[in-house]
N, CA, C and O atoms as a GROMACS GRO file, in nm:
protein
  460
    1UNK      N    1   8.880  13.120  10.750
    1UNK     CA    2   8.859  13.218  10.644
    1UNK      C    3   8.876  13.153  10.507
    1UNK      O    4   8.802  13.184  10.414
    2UNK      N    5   8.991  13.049  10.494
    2UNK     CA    6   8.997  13.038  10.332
    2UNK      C    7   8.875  12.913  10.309
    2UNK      O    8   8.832  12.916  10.194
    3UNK      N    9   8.816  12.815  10.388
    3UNK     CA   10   8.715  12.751  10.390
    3UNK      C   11   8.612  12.855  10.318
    3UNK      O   12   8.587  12.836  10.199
    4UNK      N   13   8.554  12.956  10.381
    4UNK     CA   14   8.454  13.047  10.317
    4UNK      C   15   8.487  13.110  10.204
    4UNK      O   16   8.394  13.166  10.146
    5UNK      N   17   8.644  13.121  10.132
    5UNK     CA   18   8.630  13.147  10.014
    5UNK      C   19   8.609  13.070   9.948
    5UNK      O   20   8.523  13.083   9.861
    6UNK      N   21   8.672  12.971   9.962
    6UNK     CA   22   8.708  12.836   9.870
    6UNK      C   23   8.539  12.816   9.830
    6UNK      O   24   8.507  12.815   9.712
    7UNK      N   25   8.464  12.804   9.909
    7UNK     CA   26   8.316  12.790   9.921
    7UNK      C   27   8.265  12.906   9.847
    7UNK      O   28   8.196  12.865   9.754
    8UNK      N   29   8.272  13.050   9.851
    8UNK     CA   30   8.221  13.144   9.735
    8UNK      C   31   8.223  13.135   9.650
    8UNK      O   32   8.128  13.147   9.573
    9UNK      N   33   8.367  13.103   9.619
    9UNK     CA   34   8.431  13.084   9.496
    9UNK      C   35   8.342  12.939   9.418
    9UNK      O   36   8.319  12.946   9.297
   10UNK      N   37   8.317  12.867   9.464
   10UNK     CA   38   8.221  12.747   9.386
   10UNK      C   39   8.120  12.766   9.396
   10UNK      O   40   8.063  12.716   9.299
   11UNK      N   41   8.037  12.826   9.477
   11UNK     CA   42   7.906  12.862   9.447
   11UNK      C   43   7.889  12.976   9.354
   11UNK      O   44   7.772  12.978   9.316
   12UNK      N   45   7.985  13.112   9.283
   12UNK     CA   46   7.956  13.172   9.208
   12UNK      C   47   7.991  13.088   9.074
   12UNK      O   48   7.940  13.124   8.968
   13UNK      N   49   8.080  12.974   9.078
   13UNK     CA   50   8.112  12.918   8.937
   13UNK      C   51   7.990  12.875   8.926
   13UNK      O   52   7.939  12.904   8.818
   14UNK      N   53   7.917  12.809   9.005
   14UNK     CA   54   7.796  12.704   9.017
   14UNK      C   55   7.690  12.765   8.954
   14UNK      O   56   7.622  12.712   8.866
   15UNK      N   57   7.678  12.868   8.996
   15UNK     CA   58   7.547  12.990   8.947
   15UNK      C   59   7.576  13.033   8.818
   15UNK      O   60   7.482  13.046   8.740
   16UNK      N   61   7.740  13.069   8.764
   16UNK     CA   62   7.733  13.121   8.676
   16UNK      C   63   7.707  12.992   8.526
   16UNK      O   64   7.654  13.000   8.415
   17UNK      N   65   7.778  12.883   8.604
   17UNK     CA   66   7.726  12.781   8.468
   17UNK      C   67   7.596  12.776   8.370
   17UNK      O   68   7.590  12.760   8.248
   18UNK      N   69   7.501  12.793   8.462
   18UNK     CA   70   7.370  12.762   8.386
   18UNK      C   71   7.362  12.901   8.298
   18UNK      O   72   7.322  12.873   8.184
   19UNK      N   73   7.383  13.010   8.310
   19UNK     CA   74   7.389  13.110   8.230
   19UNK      C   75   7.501  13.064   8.099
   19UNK      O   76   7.466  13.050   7.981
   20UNK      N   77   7.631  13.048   8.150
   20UNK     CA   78   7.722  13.030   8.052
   20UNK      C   79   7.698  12.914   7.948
   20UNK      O   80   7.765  12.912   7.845
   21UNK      N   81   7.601  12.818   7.975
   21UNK     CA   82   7.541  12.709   7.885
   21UNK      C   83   7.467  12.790   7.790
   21UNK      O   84   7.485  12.785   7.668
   22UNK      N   85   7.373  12.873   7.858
   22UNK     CA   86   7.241  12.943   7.814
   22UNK      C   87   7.332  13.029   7.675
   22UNK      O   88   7.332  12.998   7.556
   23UNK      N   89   7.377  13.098   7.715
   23UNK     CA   90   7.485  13.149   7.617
   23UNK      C   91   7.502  13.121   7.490
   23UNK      O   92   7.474  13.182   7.387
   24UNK      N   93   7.584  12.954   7.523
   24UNK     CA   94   7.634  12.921   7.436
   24UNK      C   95   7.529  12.830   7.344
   24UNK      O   96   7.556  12.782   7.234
   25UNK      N   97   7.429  12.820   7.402
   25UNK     CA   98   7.304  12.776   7.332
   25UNK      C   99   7.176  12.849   7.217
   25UNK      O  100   7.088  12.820   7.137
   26UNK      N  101   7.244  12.956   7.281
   26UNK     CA  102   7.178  13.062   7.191
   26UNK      C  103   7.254  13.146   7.104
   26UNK      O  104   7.215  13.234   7.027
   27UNK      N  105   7.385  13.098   7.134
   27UNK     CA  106   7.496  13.168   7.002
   27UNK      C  107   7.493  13.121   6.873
   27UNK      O  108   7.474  12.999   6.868
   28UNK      N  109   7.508  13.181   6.758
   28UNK     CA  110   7.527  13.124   6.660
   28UNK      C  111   7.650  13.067   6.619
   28UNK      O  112   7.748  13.135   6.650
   29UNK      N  113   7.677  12.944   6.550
   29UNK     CA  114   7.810  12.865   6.534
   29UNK      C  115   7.900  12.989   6.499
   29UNK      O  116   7.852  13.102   6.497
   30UNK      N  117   8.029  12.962   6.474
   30UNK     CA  118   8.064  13.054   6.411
   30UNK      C  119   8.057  13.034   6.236
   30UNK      O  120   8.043  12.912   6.242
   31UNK      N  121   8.056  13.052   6.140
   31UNK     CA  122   8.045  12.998   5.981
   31UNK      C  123   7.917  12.960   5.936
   31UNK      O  124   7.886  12.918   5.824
   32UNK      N  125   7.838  12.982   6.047
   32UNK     CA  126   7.706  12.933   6.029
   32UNK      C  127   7.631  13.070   5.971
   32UNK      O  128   7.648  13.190   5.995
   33UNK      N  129   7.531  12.990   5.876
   33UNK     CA  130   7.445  13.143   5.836
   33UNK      C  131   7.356  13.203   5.961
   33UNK      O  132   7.335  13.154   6.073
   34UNK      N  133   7.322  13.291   5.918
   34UNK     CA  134   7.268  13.425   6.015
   34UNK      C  135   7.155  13.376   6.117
   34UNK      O  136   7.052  13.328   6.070
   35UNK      N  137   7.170  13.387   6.241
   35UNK     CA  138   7.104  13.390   6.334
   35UNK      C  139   7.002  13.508   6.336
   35UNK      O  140   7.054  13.608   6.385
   36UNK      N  141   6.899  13.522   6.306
   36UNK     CA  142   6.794  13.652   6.359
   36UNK      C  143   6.801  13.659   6.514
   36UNK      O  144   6.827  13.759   6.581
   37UNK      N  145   6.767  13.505   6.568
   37UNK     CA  146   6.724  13.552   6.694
   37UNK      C  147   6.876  13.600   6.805
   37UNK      O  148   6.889  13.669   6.905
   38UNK      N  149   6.984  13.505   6.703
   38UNK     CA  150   7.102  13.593   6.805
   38UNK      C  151   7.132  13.729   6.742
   38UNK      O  152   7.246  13.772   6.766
   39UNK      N  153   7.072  13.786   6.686
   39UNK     CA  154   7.082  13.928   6.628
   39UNK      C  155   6.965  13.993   6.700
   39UNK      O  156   6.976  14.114   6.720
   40UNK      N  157   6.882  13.946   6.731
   40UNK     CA  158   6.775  13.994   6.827
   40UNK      C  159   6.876  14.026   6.953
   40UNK      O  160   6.891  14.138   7.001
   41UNK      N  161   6.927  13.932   6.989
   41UNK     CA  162   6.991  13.968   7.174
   41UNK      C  163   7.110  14.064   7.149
   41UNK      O  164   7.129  14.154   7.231
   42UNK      N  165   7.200  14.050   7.029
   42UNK     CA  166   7.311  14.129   7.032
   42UNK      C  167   7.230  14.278   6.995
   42UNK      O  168   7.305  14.366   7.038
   43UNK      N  169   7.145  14.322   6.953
   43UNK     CA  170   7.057  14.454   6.949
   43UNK      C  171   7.019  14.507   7.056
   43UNK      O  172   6.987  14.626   7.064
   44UNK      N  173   7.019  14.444   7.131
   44UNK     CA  174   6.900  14.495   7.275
   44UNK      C  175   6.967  14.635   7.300
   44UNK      O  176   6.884  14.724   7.319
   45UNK      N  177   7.104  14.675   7.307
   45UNK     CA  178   7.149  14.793   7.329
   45UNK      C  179   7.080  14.884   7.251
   45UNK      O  180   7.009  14.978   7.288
   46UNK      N  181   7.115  14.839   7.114
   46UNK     CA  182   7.098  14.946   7.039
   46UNK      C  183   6.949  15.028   7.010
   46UNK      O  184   6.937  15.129   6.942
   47UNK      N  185   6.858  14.966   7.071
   47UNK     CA  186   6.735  15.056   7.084
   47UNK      C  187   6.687  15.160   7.137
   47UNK      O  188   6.588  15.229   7.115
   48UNK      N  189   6.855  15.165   7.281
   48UNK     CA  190   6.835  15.293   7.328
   48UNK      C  191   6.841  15.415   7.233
   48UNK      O  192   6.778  15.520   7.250
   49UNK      N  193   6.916  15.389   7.142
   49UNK     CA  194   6.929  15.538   7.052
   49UNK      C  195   6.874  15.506   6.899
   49UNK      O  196   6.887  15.584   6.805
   50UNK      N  197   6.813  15.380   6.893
   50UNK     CA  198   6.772  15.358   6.729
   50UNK      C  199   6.608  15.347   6.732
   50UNK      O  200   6.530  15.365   6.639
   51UNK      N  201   6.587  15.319   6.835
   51UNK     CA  202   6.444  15.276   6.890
   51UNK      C  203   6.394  15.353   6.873
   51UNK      O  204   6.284  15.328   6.824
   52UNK      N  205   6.427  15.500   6.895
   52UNK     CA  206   6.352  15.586   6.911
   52UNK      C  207   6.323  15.687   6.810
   52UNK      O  208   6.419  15.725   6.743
   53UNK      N  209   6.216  15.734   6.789
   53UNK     CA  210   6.197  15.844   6.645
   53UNK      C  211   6.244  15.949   6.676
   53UNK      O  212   6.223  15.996   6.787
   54UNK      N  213   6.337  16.023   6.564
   54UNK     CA  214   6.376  16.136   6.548
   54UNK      C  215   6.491  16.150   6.695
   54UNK      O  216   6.469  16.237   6.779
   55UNK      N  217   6.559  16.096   6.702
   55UNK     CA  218   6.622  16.080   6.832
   55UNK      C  219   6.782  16.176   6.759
   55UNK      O  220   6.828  16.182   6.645
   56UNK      N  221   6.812  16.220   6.852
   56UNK     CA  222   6.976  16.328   6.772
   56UNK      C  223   7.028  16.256   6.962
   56UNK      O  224   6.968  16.257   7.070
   57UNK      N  225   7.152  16.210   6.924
   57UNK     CA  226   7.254  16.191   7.081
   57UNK      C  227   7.313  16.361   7.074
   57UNK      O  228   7.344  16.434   6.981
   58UNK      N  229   7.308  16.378   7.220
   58UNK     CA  230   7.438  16.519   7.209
   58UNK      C  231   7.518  16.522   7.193
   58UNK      O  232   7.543  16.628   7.135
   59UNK      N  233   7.658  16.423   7.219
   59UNK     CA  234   7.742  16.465   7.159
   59UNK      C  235   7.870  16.365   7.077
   59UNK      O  236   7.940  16.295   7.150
   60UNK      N  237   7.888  16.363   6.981
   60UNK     CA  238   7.863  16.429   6.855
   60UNK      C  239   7.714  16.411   6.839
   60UNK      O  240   7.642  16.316   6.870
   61UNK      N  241   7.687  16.540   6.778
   61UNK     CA  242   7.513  16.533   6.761
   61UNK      C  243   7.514  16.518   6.596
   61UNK      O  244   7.541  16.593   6.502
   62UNK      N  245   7.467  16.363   6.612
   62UNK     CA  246   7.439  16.327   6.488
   62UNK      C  247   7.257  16.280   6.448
   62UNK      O  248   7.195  16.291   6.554
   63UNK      N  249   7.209  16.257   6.392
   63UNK     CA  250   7.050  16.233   6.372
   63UNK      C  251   7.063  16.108   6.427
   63UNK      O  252   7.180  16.072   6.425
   64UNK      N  253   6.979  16.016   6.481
   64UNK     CA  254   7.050  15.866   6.461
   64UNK      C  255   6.919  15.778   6.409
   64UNK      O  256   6.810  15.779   6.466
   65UNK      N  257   6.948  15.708   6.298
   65UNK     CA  258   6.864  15.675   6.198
   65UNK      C  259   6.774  15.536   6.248
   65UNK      O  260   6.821  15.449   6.322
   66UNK      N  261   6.695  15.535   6.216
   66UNK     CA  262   6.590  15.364   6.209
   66UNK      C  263   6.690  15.300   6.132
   66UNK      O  264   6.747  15.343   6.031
   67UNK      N  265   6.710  15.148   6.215
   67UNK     CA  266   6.722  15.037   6.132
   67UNK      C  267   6.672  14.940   6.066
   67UNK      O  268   6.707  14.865   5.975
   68UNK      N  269   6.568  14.960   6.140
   68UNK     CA  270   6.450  14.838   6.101
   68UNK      C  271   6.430  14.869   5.938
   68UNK      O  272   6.430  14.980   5.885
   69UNK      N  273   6.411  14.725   5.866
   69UNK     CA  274   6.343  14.719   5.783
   69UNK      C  275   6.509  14.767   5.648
   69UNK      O  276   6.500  14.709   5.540
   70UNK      N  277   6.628  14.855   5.664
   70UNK     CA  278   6.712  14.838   5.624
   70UNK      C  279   6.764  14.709   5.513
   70UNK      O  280   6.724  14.595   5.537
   71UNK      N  281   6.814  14.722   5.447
   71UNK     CA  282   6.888  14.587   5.389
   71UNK      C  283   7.016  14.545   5.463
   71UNK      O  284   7.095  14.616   5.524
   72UNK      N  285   7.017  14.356   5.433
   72UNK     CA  286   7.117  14.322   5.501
   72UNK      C  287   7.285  14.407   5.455
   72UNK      O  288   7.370  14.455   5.530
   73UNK      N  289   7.280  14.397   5.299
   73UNK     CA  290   7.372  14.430   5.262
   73UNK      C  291   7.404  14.575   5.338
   73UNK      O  292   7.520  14.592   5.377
   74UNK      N  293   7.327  14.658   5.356
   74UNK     CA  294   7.363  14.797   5.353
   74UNK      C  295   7.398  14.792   5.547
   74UNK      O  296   7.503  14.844   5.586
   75UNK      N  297   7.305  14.730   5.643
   75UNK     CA  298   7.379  14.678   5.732
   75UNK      C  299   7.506  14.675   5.775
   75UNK      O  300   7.571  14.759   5.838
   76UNK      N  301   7.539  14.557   5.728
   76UNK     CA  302   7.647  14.482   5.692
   76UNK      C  303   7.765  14.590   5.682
   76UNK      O  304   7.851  14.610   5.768
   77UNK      N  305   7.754  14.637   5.596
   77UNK     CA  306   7.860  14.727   5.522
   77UNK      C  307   7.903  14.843   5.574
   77UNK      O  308   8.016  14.891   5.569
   78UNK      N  309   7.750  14.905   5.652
   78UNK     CA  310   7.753  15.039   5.746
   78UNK      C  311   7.879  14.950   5.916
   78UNK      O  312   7.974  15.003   5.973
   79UNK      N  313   7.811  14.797   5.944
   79UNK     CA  314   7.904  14.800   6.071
   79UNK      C  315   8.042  14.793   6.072
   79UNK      O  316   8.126  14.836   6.151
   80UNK      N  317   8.050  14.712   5.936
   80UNK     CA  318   8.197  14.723   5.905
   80UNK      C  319   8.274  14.836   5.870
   80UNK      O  320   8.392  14.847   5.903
   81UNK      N  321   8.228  14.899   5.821
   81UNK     CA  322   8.256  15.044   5.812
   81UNK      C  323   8.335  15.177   5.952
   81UNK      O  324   8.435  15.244   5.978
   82UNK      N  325   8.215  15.145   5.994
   82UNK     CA  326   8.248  15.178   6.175
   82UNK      C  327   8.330  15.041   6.253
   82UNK      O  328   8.339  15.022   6.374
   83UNK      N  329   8.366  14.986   6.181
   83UNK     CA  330   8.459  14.876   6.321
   83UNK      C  331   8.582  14.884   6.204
   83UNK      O  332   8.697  14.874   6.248
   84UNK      N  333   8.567  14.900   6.074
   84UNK     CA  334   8.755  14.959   6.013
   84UNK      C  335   8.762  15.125   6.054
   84UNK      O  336   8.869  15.182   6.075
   85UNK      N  337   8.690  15.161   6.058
   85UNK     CA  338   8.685  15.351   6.094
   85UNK      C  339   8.638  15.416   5.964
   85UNK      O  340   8.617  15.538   5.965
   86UNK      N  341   8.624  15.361   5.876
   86UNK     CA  342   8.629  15.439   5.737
   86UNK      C  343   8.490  15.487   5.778
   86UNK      O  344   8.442  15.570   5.700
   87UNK      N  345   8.412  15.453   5.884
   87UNK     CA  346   8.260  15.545   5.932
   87UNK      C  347   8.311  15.587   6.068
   87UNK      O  348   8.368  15.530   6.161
   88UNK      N  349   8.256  15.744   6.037
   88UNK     CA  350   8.300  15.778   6.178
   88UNK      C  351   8.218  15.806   6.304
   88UNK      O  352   8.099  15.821   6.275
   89UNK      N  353   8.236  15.813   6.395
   89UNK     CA  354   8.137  15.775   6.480
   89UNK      C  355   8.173  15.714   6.605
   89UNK      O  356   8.165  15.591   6.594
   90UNK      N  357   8.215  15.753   6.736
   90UNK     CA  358   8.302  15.734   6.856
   90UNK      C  359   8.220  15.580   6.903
   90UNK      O  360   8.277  15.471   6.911
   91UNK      N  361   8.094  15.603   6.927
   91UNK     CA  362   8.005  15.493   7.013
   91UNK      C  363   7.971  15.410   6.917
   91UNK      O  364   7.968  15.291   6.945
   92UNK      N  365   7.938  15.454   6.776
   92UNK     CA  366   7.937  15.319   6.661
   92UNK      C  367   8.065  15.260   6.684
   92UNK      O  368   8.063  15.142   6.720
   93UNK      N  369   8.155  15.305   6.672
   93UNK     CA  370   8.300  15.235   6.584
   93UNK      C  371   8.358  15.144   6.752
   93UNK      O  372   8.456  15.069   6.745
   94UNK      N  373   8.300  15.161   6.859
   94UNK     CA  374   8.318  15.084   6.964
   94UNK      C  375   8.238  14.977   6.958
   94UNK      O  376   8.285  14.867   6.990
   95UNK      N  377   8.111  14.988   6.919
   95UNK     CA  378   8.006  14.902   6.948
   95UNK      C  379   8.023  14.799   6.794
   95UNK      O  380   7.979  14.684   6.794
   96UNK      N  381   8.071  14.840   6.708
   96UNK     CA  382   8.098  14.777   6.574
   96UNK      C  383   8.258  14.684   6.652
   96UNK      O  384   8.254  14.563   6.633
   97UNK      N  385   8.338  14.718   6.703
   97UNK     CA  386   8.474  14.676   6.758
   97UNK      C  387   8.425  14.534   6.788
   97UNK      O  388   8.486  14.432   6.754
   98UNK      N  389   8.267  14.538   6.882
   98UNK     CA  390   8.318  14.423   6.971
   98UNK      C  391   8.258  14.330   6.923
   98UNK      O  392   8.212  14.245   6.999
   99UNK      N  393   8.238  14.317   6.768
   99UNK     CA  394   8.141  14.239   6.734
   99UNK      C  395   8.241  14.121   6.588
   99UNK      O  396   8.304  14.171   6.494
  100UNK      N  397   8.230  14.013   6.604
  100UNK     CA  398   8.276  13.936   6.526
  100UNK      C  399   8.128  13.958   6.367
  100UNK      O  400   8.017  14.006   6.349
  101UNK      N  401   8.246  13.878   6.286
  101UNK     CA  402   8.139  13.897   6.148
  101UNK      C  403   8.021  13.818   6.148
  101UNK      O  404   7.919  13.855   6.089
  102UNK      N  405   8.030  13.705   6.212
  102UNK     CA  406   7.876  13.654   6.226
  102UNK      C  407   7.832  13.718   6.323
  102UNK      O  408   7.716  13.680   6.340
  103UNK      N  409   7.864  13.813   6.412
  103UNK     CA  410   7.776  13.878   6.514
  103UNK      C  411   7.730  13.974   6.392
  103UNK      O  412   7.608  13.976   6.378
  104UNK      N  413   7.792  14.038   6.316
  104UNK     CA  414   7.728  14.179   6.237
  104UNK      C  415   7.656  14.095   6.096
  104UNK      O  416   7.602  14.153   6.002
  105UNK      N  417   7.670  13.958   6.109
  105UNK     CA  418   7.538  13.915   5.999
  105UNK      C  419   7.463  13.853   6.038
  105UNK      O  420   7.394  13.793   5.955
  106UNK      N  421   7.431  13.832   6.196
  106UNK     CA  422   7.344  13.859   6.268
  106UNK      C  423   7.184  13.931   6.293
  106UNK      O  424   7.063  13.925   6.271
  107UNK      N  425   7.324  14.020   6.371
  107UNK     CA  426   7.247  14.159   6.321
  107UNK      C  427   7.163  14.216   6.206
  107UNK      O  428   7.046  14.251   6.223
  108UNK      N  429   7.235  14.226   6.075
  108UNK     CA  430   7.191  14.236   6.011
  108UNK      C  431   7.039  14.161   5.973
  108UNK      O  432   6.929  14.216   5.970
  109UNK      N  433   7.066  14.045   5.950
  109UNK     CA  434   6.961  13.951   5.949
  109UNK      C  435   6.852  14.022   6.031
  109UNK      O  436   6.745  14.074   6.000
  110UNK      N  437   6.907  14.007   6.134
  110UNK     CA  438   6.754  14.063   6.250
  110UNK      C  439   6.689  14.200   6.254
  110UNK      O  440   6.578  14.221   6.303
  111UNK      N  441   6.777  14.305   6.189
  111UNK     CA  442   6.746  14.406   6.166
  111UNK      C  443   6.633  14.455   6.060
  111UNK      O  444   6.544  14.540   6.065
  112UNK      N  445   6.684  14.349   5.948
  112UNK     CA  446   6.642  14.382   5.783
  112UNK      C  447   6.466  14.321   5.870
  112UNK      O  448   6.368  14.383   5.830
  113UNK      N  449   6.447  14.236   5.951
  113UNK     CA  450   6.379  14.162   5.957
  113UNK      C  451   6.226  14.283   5.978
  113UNK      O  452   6.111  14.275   5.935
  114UNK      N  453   6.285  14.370   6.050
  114UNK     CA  454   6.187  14.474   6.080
  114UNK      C  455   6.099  14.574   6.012
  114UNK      O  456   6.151  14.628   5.914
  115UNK      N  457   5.976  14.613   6.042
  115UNK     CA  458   5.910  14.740   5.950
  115UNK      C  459   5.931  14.874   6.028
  115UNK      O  460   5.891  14.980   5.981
   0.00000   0.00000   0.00000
């Protein structure tokens, strides 16, 4: 039995490496200026509810606005906003939490990038 873990156990490290390279290849340094395209991948969520026109979530039912095409500054300022709380907003102020400041000038970057 512990032969076949010992053995799982290195074949999931094995598999997971080439992803965890991939990762870190496509991250932006940290101090480094703005990544679009890693602001492209850290977005992919957010299209479920920004993507869409005229979209209201139920609950709290708030409108939930287009980003595209936005300024960085105003970006910027809206995520930080929701990750100190001074914006309120349950699923922003989580999704603003898990994001370091070059992740949200990132973002930004990749956002403003849009029409």
């Amino acid at each position: 039995m512990r032969p076949l873990t010992i053995a799982a156990c290195l074949a999931l490290t094995l598999a997971a490496a080439p992803v965890a390279a991939q990762d870190a290849a496509t991250a932006a340094p940290t101090g480094s200026a703005a990544s679009v395209e890693h602001g492209y991948q850290l977005t992919y969520t957010c299209q479920g509810c920004h993507g869409i026109d005229g979209y209201k979530n139920a609950y709290p039912n708030y409108h939930v606005p287009k980003l595209g095409g936005q300024s960085v500054d105003y970006l910027v300022n809206a995520l930080t906003a929701y990750q100190d709380g001074s914006r309120k907003h349950p699923t922003m102020r989580a999704q603003a939490q898990s994001f370091s400041e070059q992740d949200i000038a990132d973002i930004a970057a990749f956002l403003s990038t849009l029409k």
